[in-house]
KELUM-17618 format. One line per field, with one value per atom (N, C-alpha, C, O, CB): residue in three letters; atom name; x, y negated, z negated. Coordinates in steps of 0.02 Angstrom, whole numbers, plus 50000, padded with zeros to 5 digits. Each point is the difference from the previous one (the first is absolute). Glycine has a CB too. Layout:
residues N
aa	[ALA/...]
at	[CA/...]
u	[X/...]
v	[Y/...]
w	[Z/...]
END
This chain:
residues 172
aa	[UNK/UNK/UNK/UNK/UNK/UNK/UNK/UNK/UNK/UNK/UNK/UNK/UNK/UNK/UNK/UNK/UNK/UNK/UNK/UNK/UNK/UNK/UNK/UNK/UNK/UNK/UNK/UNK/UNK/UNK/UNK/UNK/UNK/UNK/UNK/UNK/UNK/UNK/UNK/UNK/UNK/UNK/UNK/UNK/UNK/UNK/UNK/UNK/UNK/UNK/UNK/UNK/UNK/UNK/UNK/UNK/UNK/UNK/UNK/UNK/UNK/UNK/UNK/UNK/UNK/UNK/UNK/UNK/UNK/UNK/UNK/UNK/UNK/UNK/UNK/UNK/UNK/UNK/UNK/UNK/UNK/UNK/UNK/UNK/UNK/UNK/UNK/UNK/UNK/UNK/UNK/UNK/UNK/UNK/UNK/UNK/UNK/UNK/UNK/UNK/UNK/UNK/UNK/UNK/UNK/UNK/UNK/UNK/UNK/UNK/UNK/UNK/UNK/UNK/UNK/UNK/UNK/UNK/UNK/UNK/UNK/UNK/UNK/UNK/UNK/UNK/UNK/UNK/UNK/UNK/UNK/UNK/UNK/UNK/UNK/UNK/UNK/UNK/UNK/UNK/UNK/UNK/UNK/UNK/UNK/UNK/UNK/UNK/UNK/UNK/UNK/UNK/UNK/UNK/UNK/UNK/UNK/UNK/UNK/UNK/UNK/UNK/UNK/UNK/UNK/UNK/UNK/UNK/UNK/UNK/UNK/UNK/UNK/UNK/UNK/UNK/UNK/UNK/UNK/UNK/UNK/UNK/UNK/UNK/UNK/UNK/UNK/UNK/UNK/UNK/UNK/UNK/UNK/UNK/UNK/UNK/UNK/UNK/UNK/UNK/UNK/UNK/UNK/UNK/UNK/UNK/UNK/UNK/UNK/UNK/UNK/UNK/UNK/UNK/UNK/UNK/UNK/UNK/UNK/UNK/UNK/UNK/UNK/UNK/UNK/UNK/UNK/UNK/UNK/UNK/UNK/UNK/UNK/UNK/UNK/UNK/UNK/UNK/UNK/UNK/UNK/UNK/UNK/UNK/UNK/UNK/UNK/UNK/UNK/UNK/UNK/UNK/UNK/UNK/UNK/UNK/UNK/UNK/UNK/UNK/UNK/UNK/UNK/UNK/UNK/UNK/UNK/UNK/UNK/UNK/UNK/UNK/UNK/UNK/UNK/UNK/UNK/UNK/UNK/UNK/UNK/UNK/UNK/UNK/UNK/UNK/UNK/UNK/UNK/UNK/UNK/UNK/UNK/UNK/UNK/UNK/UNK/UNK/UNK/UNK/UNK/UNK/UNK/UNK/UNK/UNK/UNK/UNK/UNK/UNK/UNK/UNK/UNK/UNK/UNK/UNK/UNK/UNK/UNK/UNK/UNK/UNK/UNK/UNK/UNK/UNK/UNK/UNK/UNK/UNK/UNK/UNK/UNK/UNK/UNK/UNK/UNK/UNK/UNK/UNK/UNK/UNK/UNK/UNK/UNK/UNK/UNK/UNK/UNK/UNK/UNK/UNK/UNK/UNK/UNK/UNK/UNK/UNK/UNK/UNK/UNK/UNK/UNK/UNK/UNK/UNK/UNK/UNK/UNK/UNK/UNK/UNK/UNK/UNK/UNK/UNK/UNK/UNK/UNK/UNK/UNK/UNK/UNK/UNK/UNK/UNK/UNK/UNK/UNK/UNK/UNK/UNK/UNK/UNK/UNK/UNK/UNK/UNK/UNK/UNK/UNK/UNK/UNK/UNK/UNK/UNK/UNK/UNK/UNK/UNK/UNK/UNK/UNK/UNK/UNK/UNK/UNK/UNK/UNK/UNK/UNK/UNK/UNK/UNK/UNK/UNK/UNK/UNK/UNK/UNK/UNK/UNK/UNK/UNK/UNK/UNK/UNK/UNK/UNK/UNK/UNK/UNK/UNK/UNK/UNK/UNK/UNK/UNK/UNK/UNK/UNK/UNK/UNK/UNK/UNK/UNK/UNK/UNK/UNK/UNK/UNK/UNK/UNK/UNK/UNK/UNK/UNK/UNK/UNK/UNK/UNK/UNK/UNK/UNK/UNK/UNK/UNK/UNK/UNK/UNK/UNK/UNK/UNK/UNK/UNK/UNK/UNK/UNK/UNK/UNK/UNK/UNK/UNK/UNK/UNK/UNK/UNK/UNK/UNK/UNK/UNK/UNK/UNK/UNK/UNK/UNK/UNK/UNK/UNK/UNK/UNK/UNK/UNK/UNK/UNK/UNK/UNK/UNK/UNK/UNK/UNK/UNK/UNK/UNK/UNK/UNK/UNK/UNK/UNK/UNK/UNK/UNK/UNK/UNK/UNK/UNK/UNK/UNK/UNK/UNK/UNK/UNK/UNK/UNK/UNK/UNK/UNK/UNK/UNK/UNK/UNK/UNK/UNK/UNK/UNK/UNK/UNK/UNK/UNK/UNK/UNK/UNK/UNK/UNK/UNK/UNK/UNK/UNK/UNK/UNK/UNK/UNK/UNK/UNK/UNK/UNK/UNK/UNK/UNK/UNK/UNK/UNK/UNK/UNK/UNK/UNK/UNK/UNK/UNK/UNK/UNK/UNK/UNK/UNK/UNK/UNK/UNK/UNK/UNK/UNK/UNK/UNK/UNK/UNK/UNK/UNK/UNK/UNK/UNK/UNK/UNK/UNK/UNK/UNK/UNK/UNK/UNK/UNK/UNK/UNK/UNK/UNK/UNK/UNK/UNK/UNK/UNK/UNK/UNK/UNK/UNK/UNK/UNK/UNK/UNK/UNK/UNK/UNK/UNK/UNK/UNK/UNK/UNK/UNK/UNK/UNK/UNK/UNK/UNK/UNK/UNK/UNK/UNK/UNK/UNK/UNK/UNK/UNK/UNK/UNK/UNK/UNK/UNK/UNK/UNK/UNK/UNK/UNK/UNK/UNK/UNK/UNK/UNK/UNK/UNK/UNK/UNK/UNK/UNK/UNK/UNK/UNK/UNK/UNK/UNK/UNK/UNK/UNK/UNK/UNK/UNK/UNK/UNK/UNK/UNK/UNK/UNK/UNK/UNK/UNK/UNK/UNK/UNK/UNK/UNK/UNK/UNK/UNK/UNK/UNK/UNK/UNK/UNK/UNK/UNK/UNK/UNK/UNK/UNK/UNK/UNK/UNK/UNK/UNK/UNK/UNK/UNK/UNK/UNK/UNK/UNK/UNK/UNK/UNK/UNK/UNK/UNK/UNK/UNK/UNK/UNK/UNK/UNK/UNK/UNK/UNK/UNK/UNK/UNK/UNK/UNK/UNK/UNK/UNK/UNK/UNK/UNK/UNK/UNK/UNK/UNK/UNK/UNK/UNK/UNK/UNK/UNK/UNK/UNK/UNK/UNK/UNK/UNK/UNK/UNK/UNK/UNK/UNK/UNK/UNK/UNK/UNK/UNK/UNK/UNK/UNK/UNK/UNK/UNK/UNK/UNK/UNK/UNK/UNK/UNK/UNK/UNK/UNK/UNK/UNK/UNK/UNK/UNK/UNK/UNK/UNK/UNK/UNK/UNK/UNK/UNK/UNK/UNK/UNK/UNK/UNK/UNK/UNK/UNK/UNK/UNK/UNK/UNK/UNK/UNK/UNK/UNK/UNK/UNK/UNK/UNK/UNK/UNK/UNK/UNK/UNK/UNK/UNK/UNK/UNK/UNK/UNK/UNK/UNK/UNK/UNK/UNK/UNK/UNK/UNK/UNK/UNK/UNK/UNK/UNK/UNK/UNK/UNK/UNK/UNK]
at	[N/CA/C/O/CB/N/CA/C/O/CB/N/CA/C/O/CB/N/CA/C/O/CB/N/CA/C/O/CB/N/CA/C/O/CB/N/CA/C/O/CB/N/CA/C/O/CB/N/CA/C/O/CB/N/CA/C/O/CB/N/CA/C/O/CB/N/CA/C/O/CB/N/CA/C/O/CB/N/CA/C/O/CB/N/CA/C/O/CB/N/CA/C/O/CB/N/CA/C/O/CB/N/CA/C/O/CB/N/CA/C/O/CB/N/CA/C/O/CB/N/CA/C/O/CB/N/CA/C/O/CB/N/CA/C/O/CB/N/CA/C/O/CB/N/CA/C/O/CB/N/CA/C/O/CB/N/CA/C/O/CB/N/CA/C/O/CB/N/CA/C/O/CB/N/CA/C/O/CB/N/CA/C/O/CB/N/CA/C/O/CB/N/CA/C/O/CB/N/CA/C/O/CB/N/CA/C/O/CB/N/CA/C/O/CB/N/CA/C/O/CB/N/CA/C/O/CB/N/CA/C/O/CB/N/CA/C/O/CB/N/CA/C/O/CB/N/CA/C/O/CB/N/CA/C/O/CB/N/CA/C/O/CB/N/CA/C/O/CB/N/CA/C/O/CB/N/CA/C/O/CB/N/CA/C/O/CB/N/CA/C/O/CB/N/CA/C/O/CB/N/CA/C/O/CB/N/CA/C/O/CB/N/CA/C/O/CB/N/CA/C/O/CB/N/CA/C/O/CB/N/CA/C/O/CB/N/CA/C/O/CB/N/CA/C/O/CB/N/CA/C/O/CB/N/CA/C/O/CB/N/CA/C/O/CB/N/CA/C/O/CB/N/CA/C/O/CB/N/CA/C/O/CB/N/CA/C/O/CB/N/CA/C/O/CB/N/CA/C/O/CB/N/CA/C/O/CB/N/CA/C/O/CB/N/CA/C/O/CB/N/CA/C/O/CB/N/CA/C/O/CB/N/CA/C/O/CB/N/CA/C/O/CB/N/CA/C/O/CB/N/CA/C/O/CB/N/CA/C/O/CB/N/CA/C/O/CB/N/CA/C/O/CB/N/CA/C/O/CB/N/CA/C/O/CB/N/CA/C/O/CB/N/CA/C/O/CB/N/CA/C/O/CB/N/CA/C/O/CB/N/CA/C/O/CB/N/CA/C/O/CB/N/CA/C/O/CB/N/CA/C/O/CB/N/CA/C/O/CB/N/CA/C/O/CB/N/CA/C/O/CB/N/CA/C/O/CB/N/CA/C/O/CB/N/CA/C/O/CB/N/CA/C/O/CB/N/CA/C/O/CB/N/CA/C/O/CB/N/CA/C/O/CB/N/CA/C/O/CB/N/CA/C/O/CB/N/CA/C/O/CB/N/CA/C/O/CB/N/CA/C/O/CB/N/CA/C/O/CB/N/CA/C/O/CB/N/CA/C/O/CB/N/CA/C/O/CB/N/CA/C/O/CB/N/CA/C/O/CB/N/CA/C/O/CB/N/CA/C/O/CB/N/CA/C/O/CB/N/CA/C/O/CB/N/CA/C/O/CB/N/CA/C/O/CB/N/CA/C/O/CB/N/CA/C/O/CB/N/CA/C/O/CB/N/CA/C/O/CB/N/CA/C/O/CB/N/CA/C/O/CB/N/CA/C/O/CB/N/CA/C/O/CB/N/CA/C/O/CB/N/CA/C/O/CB/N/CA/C/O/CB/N/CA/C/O/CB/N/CA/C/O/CB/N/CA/C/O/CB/N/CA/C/O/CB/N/CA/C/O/CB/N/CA/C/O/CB/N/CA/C/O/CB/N/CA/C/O/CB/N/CA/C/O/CB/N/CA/C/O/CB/N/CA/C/O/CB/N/CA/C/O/CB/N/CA/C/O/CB/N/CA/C/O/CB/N/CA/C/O/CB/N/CA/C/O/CB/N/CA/C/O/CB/N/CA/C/O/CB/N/CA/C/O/CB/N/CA/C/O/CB/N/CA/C/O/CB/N/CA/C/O/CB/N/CA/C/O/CB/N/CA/C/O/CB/N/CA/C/O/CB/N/CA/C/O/CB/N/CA/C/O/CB/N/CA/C/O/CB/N/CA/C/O/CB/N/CA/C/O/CB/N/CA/C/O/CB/N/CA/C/O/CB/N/CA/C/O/CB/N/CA/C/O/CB/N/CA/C/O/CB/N/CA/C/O/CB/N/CA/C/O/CB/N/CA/C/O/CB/N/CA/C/O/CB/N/CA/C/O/CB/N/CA/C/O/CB/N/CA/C/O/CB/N/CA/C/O/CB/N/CA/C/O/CB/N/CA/C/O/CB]
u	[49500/49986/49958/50012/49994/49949/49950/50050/49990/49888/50163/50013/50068/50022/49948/50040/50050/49947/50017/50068/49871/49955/49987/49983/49958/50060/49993/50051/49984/49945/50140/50049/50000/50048/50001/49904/49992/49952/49955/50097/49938/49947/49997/50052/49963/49936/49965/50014/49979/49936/50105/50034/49908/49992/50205/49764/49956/50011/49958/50019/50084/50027/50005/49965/50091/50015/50032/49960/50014/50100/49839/49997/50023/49964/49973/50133/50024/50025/50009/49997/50001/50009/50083/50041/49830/50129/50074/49993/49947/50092/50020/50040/49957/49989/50164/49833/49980/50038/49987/49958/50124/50050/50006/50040/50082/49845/49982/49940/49989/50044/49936/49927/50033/50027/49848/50125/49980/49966/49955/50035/50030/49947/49945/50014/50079/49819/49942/49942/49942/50071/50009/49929/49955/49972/50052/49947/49934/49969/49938/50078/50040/49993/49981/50030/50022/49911/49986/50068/50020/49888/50107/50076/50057/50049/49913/50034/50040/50070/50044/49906/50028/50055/49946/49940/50170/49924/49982/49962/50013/50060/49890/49960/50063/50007/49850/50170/50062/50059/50029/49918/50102/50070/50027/49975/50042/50055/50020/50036/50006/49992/50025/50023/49915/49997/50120/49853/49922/49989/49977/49967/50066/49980/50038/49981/50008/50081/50046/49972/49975/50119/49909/49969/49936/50000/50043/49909/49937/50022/49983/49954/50099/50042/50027/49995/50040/50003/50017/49978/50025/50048/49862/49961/49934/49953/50104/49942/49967/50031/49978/49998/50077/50074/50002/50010/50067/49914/49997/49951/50007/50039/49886/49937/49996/49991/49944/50071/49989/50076/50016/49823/50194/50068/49990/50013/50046/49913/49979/49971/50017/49968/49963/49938/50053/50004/49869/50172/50025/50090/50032/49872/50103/50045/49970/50015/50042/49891/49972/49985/50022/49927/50032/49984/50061/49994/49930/50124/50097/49975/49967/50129/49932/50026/49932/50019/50060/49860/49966/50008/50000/49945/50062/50021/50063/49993/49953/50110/50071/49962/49992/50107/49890/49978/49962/50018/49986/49957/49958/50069/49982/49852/50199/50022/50080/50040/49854/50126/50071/50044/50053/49904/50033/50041/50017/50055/49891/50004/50028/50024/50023/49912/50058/50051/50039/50042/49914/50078/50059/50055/50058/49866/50040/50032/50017/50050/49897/49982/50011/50071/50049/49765/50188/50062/50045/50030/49940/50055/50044/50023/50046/49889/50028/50002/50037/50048/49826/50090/50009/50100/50050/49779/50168/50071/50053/50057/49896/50028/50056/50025/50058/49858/50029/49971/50046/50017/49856/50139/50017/50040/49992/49895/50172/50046/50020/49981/50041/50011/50055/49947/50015/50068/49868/49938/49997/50011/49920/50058/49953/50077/50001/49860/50209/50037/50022/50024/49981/50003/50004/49951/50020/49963/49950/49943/49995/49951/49985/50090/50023/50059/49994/49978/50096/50055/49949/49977/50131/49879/49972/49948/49989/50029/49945/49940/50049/49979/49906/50177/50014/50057/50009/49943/50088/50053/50005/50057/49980/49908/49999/50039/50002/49980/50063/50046/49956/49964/50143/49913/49956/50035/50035/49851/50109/50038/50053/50059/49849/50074/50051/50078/50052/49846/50088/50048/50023/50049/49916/49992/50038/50048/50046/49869/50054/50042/50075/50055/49832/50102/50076/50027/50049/49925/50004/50042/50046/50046/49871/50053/50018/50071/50038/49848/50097/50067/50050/50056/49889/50053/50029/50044/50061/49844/50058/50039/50023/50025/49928/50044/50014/49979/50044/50028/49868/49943/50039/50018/49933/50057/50059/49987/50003/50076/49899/49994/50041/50058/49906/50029/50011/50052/50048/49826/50097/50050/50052/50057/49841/50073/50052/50019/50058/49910/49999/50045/49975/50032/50121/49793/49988/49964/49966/50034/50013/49950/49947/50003/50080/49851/49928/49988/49955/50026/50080/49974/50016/49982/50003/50059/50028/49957/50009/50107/49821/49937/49942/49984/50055/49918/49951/49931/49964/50075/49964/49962/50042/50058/49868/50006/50038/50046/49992/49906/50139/50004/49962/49981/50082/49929/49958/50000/50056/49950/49951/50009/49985/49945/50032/50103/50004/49972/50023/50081/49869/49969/49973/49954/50034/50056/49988/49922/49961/50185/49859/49903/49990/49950/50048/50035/49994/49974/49952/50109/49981/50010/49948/49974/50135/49900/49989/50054/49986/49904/50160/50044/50038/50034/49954/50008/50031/50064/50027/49888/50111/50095/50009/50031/50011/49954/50051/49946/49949/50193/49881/49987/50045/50061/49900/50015/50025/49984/49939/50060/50035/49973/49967/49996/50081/49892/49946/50040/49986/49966/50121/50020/50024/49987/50058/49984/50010/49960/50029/50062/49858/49933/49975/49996/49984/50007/49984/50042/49978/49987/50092/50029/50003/49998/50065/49945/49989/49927/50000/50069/49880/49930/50001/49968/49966/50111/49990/50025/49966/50019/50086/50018/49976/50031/50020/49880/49959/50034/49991/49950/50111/50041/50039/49999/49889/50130/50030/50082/50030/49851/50136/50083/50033/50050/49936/49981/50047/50001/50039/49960/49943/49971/50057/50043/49774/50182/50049/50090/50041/49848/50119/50070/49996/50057/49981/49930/50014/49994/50024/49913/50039/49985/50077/50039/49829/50146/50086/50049/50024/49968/50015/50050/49983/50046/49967/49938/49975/50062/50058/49763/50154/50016/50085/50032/49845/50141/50078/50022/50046/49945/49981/50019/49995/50033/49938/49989/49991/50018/49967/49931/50145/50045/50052/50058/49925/50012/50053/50087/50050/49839]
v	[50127/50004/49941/49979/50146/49846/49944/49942/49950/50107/49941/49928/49997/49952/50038/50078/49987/49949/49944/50199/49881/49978/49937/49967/50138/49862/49928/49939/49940/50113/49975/49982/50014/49976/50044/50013/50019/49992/49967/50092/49949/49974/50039/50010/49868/50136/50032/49965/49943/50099/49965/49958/50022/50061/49980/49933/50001/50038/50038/49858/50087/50035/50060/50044/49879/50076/50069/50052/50060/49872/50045/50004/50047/50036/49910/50045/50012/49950/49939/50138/49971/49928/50003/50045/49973/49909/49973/49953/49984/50024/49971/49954/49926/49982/50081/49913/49926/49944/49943/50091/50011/49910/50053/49983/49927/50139/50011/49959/50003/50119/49839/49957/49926/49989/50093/49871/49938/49965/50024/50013/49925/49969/49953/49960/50040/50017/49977/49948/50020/50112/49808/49972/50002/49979/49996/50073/49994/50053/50002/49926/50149/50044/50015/49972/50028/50033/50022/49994/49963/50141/49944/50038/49966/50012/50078/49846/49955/50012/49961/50028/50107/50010/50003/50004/50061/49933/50020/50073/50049/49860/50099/50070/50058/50058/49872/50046/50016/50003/49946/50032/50091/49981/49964/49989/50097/49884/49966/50022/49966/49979/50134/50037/49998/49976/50130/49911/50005/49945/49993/50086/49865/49926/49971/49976/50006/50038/49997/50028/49962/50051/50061/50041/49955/49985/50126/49873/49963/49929/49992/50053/49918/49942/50004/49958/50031/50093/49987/50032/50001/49969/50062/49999/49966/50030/50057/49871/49953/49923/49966/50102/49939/49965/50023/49966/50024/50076/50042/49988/49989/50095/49916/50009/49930/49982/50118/49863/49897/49973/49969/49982/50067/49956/49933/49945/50155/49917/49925/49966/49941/50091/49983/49951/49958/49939/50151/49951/49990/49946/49958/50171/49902/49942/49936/49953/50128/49913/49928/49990/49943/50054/50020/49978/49952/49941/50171/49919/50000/49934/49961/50154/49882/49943/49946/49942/50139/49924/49938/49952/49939/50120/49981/50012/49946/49940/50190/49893/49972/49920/49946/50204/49860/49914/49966/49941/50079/49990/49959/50003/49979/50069/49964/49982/49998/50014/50042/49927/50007/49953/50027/49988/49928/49959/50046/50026/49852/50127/50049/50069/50037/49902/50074/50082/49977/50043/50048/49849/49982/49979/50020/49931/50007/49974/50053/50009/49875/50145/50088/50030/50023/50046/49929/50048/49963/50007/50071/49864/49950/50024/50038/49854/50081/49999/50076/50004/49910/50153/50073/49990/50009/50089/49884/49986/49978/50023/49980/49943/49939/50050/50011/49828/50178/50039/50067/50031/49919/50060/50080/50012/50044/49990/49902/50029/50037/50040/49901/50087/50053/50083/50032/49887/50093/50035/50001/50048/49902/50000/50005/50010/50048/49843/50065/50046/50035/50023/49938/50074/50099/50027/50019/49987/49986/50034/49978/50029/49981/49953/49971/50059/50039/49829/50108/50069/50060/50007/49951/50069/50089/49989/50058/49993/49916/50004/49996/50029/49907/50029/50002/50048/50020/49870/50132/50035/50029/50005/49948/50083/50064/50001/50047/50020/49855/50000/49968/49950/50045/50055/49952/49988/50046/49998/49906/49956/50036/49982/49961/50107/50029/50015/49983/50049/50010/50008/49948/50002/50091/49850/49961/49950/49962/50059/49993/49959/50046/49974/49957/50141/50053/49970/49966/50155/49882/49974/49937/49996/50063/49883/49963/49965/49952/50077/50056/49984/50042/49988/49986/50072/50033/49948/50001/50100/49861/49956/49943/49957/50085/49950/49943/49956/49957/50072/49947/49949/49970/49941/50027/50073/49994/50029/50061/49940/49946/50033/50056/49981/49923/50168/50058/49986/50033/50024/49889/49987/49944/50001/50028/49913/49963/49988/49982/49970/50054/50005/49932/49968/50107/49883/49936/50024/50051/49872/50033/50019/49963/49938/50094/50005/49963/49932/49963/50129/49895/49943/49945/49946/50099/49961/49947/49996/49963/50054/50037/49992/49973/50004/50072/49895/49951/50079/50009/49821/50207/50066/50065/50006/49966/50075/50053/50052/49985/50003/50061/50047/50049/50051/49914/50021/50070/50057/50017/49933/50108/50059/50031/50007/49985/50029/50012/50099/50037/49835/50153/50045/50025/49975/49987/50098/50005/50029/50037/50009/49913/49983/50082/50023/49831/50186/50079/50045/50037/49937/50021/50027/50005/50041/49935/49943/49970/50004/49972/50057/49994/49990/49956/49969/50105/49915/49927/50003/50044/49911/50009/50005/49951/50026/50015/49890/49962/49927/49992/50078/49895/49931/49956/50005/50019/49940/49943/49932/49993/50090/49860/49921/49999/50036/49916/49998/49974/50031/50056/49815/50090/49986/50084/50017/49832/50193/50066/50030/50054/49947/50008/50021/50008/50051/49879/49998/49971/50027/50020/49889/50082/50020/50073/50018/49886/50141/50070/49995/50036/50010/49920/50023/49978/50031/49965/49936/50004/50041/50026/49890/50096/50088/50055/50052/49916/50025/50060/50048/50055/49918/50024/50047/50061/50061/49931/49972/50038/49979/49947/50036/50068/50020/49978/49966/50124/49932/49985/49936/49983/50132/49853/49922/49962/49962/50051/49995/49959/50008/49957/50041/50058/50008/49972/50010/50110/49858/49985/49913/49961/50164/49850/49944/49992/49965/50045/50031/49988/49977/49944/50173/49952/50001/49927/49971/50180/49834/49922/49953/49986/50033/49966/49962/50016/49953/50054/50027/50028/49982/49960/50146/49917/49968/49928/49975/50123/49865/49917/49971/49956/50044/50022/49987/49939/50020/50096/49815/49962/50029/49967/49932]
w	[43990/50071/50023/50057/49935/49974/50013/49987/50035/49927/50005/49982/50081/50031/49779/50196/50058/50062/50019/49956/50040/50066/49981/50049/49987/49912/49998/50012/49997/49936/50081/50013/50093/50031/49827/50174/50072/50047/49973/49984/50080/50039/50079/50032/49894/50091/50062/50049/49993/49958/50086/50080/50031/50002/50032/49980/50043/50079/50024/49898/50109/50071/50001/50025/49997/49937/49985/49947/50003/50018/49933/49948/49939/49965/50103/49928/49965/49937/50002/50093/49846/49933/49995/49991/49909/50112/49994/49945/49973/50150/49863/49934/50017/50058/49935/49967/50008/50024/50018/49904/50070/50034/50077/50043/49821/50145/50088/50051/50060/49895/49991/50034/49994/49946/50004/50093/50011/49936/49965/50156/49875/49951/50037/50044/49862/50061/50050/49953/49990/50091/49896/49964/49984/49950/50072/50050/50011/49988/49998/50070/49918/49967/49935/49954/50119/49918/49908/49948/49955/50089/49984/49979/50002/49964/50076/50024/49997/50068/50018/49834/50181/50050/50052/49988/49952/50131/50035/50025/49965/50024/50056/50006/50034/49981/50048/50008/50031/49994/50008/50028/49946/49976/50043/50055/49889/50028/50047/50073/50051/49844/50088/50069/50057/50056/49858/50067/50043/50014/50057/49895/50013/50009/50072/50053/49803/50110/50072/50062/50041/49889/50084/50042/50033/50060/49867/50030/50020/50053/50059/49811/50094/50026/50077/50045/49830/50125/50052/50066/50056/49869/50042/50055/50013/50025/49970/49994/49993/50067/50047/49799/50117/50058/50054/50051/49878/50070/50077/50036/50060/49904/50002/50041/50021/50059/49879/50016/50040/49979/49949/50013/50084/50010/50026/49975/50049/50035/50036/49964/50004/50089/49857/49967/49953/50007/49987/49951/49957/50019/49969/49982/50113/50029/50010/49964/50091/50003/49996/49930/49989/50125/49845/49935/49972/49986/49995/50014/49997/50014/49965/50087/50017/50044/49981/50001/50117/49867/49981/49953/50008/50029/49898/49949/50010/49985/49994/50045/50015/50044/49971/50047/50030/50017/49965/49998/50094/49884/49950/49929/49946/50103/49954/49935/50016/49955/49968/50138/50038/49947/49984/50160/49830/49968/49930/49992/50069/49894/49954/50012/49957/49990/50110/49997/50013/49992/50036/49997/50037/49927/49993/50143/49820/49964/49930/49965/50098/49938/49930/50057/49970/49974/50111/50000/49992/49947/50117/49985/49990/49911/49987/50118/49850/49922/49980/49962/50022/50055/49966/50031/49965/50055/50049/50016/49985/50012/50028/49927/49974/49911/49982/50089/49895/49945/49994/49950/50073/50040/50012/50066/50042/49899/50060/50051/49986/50043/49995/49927/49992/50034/50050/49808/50102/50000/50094/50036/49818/50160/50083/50040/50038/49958/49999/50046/50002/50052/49969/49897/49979/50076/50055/49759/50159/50049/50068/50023/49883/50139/50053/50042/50047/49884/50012/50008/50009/50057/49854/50059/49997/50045/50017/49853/50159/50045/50070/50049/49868/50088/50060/50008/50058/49957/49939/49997/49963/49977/50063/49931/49931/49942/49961/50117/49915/49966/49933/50000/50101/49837/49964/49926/49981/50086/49896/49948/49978/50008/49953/50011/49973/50023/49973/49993/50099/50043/50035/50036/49965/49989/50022/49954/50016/50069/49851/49967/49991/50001/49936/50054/49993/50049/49987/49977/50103/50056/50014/50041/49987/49919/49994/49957/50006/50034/49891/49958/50030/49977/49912/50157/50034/50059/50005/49957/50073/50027/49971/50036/50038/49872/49964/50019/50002/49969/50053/50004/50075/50005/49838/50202/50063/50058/50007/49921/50133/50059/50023/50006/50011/50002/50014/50073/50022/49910/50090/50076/49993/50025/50054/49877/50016/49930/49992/50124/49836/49888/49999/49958/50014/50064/49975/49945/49997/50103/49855/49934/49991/50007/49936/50038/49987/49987/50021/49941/49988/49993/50029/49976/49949/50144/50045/50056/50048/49918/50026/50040/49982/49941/50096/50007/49964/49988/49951/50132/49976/49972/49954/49981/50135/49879/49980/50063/50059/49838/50088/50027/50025/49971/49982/50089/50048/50003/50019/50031/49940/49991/50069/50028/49847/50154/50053/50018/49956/50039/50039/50007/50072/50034/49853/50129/50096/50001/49970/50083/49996/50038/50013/49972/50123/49938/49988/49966/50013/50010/49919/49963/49920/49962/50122/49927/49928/49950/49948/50069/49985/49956/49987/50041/49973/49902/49997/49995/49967/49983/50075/49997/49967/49953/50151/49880/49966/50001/50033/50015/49915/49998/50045/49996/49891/50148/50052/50002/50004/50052/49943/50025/50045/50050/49925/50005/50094/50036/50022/49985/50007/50067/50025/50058/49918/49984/50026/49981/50000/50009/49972/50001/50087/50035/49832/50149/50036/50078/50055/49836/50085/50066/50025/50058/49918/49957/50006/50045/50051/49824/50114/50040/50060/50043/49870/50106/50065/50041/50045/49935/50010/50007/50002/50009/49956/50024/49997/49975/50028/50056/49855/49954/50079/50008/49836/50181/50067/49985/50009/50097/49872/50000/50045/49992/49967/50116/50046/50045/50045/49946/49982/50037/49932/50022/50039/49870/49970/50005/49986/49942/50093/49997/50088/50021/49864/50158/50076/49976/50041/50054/49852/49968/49988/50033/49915/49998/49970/50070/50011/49882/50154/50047/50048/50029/49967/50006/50036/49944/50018/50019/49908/49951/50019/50021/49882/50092/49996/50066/50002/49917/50141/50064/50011/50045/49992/49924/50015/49934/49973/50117/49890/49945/49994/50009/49993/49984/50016/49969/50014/49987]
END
């Protein structure tokens, strides 16, 4: 029973004894963890964030000007480092679409615009993961250009087929 508690440790907050890979590790500690598990630690954190948002924003943003050239260039570097990585997380931040499904989607179309069968690689970008502004649902992968044109359409059925019958009436 004793040799169990030496493998554990007293959360100070909660104080309850949790597992040792539940504490932070703390230097400056005896023991070598933190006083605080890491769920409480969190909790603490984020109210802490709550109570001085403002303080801890200007802090941010000082922080960032006094040292604007190296955050510019650490990301530049994390970017170049980690395209594939940042326009995975780009896709899913703007269109919930995220790697996976987009790569199925992709062998599914055979690496092939959904509107017009140009294939990926006769484009200088990728395929677009097309997805109604509504809804959120993703329907298909698209090129810039019908990507593109679907949005100025505001995905309106009946503004593109009055597009077609134009096209068809001024038809040489």
């Amino acid at each position: 029973m004793y040799a169990d508690l030496t493998l554990r440790k007293r959360c100070s907050r909660c104080v309850q004894y949790k597992s040792l890979d539940l504490f932070t590790n703390n230097k400056t500690s005896k023991d070598g963890k933190d006083h605080y598990c890491k769920l409480c630690k969190s909790i603490i954190k984020k109210e802490d964030y709550v109570s001085n948002r403002d303080k801890i924003k200007e802090q941010v943003h000082r922080s960032y000007q006094r040292n604007k050239d190296k955050c510019i260039a650490r990301a530049l570097k994390y970017r170049t480092a980690n395209r594939d990585k940042v326009i995975a997380q780009k896709r899913f931040a703007s269109t919930g679409v995220n790697q996976e499904q987009y790569e199925e989607m992709l062998k599914i179309q055979d690496e092939r615009c959904a509107i017009c069968n140009t294939h990926q690689s006769k484009k200088k970008l990728r395929l677009a993961a097309d997805h109604c502004h509504t809804t959120k649902v993703f329907r298909g992968l698209l090129c810039g250009h019908c990507n593109t044109g679907i949005g100025l359409f505001k995905d309106n059925i009946k503004l593109l087929e009055a597009a077609i019958e134009y096209l068809k009436k001024h038809q040489n």
